[in-house]
Each structure stands twice: as C-alpha cells, then as structure tokens.
KEDRENDO-257486 format. One line per field, with one value per residue (C-alpha): x, y, z; residue number from 1; residue in three letters. Coordinates in steps of 0.25 Angstrom, whole numbers, plus 5000, padded with zeros to 4 digits. Example, Ala and Ser with C-alpha at 12.3 -4.5 7.8 and 13.67 -1.06 7.14 Angstrom:
c1: c(5049 5055)
c2: c(4982 4996)
c3: c(5031 5029)
seq: c(1 2)
type: c(ALA SER)
end
This chain:
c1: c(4994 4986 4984 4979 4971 4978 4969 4972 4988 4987 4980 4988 5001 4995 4991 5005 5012 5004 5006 5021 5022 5012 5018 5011 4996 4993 5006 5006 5010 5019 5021 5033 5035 5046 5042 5048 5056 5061 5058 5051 5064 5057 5064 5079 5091 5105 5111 5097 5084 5070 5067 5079 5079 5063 5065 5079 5072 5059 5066 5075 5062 5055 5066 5067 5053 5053 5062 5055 5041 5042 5027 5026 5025 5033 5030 5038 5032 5044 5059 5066 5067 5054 5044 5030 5018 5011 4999 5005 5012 5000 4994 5007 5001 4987 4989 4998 4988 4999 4996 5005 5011 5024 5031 5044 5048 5059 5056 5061 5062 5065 5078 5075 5072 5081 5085 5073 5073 5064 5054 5041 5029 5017 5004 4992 4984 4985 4996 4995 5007 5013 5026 5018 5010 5023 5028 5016 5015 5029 5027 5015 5020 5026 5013 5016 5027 5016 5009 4994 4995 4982 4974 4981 4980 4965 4970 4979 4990 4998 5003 4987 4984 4969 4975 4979 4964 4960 4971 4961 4952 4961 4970 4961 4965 4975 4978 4980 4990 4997 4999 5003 5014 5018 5019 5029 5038 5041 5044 5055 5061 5062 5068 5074 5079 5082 5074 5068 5052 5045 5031 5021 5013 5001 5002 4993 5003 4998 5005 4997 4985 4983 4989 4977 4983 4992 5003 5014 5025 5039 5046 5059 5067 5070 5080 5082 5090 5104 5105 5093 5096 5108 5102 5090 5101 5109 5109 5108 5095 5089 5088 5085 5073 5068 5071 5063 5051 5052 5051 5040 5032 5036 5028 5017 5016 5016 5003 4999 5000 4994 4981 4979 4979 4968 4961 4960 4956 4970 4975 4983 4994 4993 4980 4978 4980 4964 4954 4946 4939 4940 4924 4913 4912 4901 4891 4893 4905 4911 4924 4933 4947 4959 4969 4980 4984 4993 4999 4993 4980 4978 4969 4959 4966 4980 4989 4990 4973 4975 4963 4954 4943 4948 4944 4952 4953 4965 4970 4985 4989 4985 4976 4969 4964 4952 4944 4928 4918 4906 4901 4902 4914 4914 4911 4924 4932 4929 4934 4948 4949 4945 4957 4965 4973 4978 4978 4983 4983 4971 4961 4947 4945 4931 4925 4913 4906 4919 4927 4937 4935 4943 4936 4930)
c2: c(5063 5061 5045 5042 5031 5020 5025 5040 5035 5031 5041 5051 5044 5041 5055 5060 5050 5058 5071 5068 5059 5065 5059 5045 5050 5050 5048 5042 5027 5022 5005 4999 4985 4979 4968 4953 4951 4938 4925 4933 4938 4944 4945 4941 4946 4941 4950 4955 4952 4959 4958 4966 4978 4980 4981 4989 4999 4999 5001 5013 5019 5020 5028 5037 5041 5040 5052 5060 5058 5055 5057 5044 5030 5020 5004 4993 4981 4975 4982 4970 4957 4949 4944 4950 4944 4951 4955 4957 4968 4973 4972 4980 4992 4991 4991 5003 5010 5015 5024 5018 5005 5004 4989 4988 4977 4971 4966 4955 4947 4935 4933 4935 4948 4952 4965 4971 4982 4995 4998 4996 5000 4991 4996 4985 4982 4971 4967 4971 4963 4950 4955 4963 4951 4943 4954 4955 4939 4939 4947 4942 4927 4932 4928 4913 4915 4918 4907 4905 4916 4910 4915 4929 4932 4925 4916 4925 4919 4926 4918 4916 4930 4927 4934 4946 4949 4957 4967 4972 4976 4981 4990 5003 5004 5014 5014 5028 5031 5018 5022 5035 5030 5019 5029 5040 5026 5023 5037 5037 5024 5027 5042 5042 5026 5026 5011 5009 5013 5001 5008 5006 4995 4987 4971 4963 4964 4957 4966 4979 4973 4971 4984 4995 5009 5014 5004 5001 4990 4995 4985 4993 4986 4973 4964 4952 4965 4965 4980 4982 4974 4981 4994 4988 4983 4994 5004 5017 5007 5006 5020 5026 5017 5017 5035 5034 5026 5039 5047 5041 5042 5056 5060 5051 5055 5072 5067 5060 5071 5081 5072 5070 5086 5085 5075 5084 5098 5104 5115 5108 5117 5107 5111 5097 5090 5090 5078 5088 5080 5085 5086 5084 5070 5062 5061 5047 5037 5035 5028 5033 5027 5035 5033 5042 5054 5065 5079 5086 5089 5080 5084 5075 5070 5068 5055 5051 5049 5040 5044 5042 5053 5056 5065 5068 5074 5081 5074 5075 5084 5073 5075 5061 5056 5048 5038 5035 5037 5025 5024 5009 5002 4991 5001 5008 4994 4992 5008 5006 4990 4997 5010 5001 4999 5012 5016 5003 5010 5015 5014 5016 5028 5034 5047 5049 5062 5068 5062 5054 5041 5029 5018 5008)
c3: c(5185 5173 5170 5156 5150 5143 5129 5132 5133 5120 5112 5120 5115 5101 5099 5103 5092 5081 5086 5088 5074 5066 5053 5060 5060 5046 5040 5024 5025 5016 5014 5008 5004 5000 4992 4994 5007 5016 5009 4997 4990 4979 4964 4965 4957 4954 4968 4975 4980 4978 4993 4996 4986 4988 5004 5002 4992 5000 5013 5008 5000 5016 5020 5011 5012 5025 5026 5016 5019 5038 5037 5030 5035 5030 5032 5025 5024 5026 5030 5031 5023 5026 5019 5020 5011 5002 5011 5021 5014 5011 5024 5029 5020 5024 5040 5036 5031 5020 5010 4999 4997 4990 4988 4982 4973 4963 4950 4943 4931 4922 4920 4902 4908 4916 4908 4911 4924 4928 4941 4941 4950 4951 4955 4959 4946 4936 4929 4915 4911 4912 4918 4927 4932 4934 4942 4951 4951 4956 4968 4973 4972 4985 4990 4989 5001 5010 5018 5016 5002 4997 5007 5009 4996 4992 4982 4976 4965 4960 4949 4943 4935 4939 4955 4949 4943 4956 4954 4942 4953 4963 4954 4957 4972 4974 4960 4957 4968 4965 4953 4954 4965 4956 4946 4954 4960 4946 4941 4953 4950 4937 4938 4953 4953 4936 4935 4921 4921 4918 4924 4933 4932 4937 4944 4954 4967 4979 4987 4982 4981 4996 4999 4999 4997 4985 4982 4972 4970 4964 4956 4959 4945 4941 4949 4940 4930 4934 4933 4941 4953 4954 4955 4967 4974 4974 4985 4976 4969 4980 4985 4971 4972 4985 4983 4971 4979 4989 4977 4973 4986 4989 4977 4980 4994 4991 4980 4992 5003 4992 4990 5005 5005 4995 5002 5014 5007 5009 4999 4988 4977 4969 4958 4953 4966 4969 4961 4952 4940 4924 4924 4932 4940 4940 4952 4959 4958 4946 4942 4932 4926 4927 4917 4921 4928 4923 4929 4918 4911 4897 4885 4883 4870 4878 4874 4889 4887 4875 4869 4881 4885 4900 4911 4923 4938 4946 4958 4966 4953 4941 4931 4932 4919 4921 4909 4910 4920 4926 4939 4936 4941 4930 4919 4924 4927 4911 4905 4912 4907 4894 4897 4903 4888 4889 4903 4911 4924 4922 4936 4940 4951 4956 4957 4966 4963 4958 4968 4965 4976 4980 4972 4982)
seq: c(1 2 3 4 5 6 7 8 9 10 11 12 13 14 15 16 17 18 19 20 21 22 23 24 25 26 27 28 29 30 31 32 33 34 35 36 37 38 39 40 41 42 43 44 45 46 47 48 49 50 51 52 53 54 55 56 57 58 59 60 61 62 63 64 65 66 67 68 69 70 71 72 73 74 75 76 77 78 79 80 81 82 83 84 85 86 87 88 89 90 91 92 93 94 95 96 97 98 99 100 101 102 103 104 105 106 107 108 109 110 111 112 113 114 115 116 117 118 119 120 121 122 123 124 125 126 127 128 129 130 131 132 133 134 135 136 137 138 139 140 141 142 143 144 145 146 147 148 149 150 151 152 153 154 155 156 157 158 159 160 161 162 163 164 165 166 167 168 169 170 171 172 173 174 175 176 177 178 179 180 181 182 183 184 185 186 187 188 189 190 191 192 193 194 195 196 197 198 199 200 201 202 203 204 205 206 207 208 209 210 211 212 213 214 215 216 217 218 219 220 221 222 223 224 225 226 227 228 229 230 231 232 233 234 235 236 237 238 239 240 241 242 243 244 245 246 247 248 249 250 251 252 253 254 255 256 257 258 259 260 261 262 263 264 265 266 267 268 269 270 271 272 273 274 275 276 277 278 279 280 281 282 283 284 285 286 287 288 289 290 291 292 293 294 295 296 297 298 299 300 301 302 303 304 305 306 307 308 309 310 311 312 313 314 315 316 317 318 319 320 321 322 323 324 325 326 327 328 329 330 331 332 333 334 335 336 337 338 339 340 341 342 343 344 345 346 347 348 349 350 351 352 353 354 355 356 357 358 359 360)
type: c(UNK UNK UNK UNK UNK UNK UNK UNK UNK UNK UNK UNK UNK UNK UNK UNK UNK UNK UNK UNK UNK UNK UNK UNK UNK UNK UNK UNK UNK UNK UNK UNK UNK UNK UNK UNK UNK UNK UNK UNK UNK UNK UNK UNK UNK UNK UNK UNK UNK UNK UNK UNK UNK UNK UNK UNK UNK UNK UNK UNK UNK UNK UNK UNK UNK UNK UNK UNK UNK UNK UNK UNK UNK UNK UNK UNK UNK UNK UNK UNK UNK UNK UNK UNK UNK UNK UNK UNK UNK UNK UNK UNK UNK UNK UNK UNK UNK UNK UNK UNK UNK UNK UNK UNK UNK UNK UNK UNK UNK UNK UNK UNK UNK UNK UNK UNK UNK UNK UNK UNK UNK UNK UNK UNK UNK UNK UNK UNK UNK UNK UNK UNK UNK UNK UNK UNK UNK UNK UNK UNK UNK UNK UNK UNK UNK UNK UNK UNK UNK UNK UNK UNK UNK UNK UNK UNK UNK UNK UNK UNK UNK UNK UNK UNK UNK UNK UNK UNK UNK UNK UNK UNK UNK UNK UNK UNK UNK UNK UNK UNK UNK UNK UNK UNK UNK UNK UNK UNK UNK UNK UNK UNK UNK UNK UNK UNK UNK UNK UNK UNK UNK UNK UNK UNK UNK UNK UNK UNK UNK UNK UNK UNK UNK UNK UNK UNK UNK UNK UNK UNK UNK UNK UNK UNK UNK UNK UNK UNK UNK UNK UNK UNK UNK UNK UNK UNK UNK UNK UNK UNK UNK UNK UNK UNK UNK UNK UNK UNK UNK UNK UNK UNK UNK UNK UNK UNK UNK UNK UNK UNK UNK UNK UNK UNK UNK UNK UNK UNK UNK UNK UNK UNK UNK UNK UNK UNK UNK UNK UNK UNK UNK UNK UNK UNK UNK UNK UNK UNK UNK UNK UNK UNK UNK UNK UNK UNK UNK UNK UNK UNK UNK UNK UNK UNK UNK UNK UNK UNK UNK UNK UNK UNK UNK UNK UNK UNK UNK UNK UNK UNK UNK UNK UNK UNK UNK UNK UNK UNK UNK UNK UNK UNK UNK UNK UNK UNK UNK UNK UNK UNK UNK UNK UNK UNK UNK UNK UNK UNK UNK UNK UNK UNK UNK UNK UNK UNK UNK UNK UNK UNK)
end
C-alpha cells in the first residue's frame, strides 16, 4: 500500500478538482450587489421597497447568466435580505478577485417630481449635476448605519460636496471598460426592458470607489413613479430587467474573451480587434485623452470630433479617438478639464513606446 503525505493529499485532491471542474481554474468572476438590504430599506414607494426589487432583479439576473455562461463565477453580495456596508461590499469583490462589479439599485424622487421615470447607469466619477450628486449622496448616506463610519471611510461625509473631490482623481481606474459595460446595460434596458433612456452618467459612489476592477451601478427606474414601481415589482419587470443585465454581459464577456485572446497572441477574425495606433507613437510614456470610441473610421472633420484635431488606435473592434499627447501627467489632467466641455466622459489613458499601458 502506497501511504501519501498529508501535503501530497492535498495537492493530489486539489489537482483533481481543476481537472474535473475546469471552469474553476481561471474562470471570469462576476460580483453582484443588490443594493440596500435588512435594516437599510433603501428608496420606498407607495406598494414596494428598493431592498426588495434590487435583490429580486439581481438574484434572477445571476441565474440567468449562470445558465448561459457555466464558465462563470457568480458571487452575490448578499442573496438574502441583510444589511451589508458599503466596504464590505467592496471587500466582497476584491477577496473575489472579480472581474467586473455590477450593483443594482432603484431610484427615487421628490414627490413635486414624481412624474419623472427611466434607468440610469452610473459609473464612478464626479457628479456633474446636482441631481446626480443627490443621487450619489443618497446612496452613500447608508454609511451612517454603520458603527464606527468615520473611521472606515477616513472621514468621509457624504452630505459635504468637499468628500466627493477624490472622485476627480479616481475616475480614470477602469474607466474605459466601465464605460463601455455601462454603456451596453443601458442599451438593453432600454430596448429589451422598454425603460426611458435617461444615459449613463457619472457620480461619487462609495460603493465603486472601494471596488478595484470595472464597475457600474444600475439605477433600474424610478420607484416614487406610480407607473414604474408597477412595472419593478412586477414579475414580468423583473425578469425583462434582470434578462437585459444578462444581455448586457454576454456582450461584454464575448469583448472580454476576444481581448484575453489578443493578450495571449491567439488568431483573432476580427481585423480591428488588435491596438494598432493611427501614426507613429512616441518613444517613452505618454498619456493621451481619449474622447470617444466609434465602430467606424471618422474623417478628421467628423461632427462627432466637434472640431477637435484627433488621432486614433484600434482595439476589441473600436476605432478609439484620442485628443493631445504630454508625457506630463499634469499637463494632460489640464487638456481633458479644458475637453471636458464637449466630451464629459472623456479620460486620461497611457501609451508607453506605443503601447497602450494601465496607468499606474
């Protein structure tokens, strides 16, 4: 009889688990949050409660990607109706190691304004708005449920616009895959869930500023609208909204998939899937503001440029329009303040020796 070490036990047992479940070795992590939960109930209307629609919609979202992509990891923050702090589900995410960060919400507002409705995605940025600061002031208040918030969040207050400052300085991380996500949620709830397109839109959330790895937060529509609490708590709602999440991340995940390909030198059909710059790169590290991306090839003296002298390079099929070049970071914080007029999303990436990088 062969007798094994305790050590060679388990790698022997942990080397069967991934060659028996492959899809756990490596596999694409997926985080969702629904927001609010126990004692936080979150927006309320005249039948329903946020904490309920979020985890109902976020739940039945999970499961339907769940079956259409089994290579992916699901983890809720929550599956039941608890209340989880706002770094905690952060924390959540990073241990997880996820690879995207989805937090699902319900809007609300004044009663004088009640006849307003539509979804919204938010990605992390500062607010540009005053309704979008209510809206991010709002959520993080949740932080004032917690014991000891002070310390957990450094001081943070979220009812003193002087907190929300940092966000100007973390809005580049991630930015571009927040965007485009945010970007393909919205499309679906508006074509697949029929909710009125009021955009994607930038706020200081607690909840993704803690959270290192492409993330969004869905405003699903608006409960304090009659019509529309109706349809989030409807059970035909709730599954046109939590399909058109699934929509949304099987397109994101196939860009995904295609890009990891690319990273690791395999053949790729798609021409445009590949970073090739317009001209020549400059030697060294230098930081350039992108200002949109588009599936086609613009002239230079395209409306969508809006008078702008742009250059641009080719990754996971976009043509991406670029503005200005300095190898000073300060020099570029101050072109895409000056863009920023007509390019609100507008974000600072870097190339080094033609190579796009991760800013560090």
């Amino acid at each position: 009889m062969i007798l094994l070490s305790r050590r060679c036990y388990i790698l022997l047992i942990v080397s069967w688990i991934i060659f028996v479940f492959p899809s756990f070795a490596n596999a694409f992590v997926l985080v969702i949050d629904p927001g609010h939960g126990g004692k936080d109930t979150g927006a309320h209307g005249r039948r329903g409660k946020e904490k309920n629609i979020n985890l109902a919609v976020g739940l039945l979202a999970g499961q339907y990607i769940a079956s259409q992509h089994p290579d992916v990891k699901i983890v809720y923050t929550r599956s039941r109706d608890v209340f989880i702090g706002l770094d905690e589900r952060a924390n959540i995410a990073n241990k997880a190691n996820a690879n995207l960060f989805i937090s699902i919400h319900t809007n609300a507002l004044s009663d004088k304004l009640s006849y307003i409705k539509g979804a919204e995605v938010y990605t992390l940025g500062v607010a540009r708005s005053a309704e979008n600061m209510e809206v991010a002031r709002r959520e993080n208040s949740v932080i004032l449920l917690e014991d000891n918030y002070e310390r957990k969040y450094e001081g943070f207050d979220p009812n003193s616009a002087e907190s929300y400052i940092i966000f100007e300085f973390m809005m580049n991380l991630y930015a571009e895959q927040s965007i485009n996500f945010a970007s393909m949620v919205q499309r679906e709830l508006v074509n697949t869930a029929n909710r009125v397109n009021r955009g994607v839109r930038q706020a200081g959330y607690l909840v993704l500023r803690k959270s290192t790895m492409p993330r969004i937060l869905i405003e699903l529509d608006y409960i304090s609208n009659s019509t529309a609490e109706d349809y989030l708590l409807s059970p035909t709602g709730q599954r046109k909204l939590a399909l058109s999440i699934c929509n949304a991340f099987t397109e994101y995940k196939r860009e995904f998939d295609r890009m990891e390909k690319n990273s690791k030198g395999q053949a790729i059909k798609d021409p445009v899937s590949s970073p090739r710059a317009y001209k020549a790169q400059s030697p060294g590290l230098v930081y350039k503001v992108q200002i949109l991306a588009s599936t086609r090839k613009l002239s230079d003296k395209a409306t969508e440029l809006k008078g702008h002298k742009a250059d641009y390079y080719l990754e996971g099929g976009y043509y991406k329009y670029t503005h200005g070049e300095s190898a000073d970071w300060n020099e570029i914080v101050n072109l895409r303040k000056k863009i920023r007029g007509d390019f609100k999303d507008a974000f600072i990436i870097a190339f080094e020796n033609g190579v796009r990088v991760p800013i560090k």
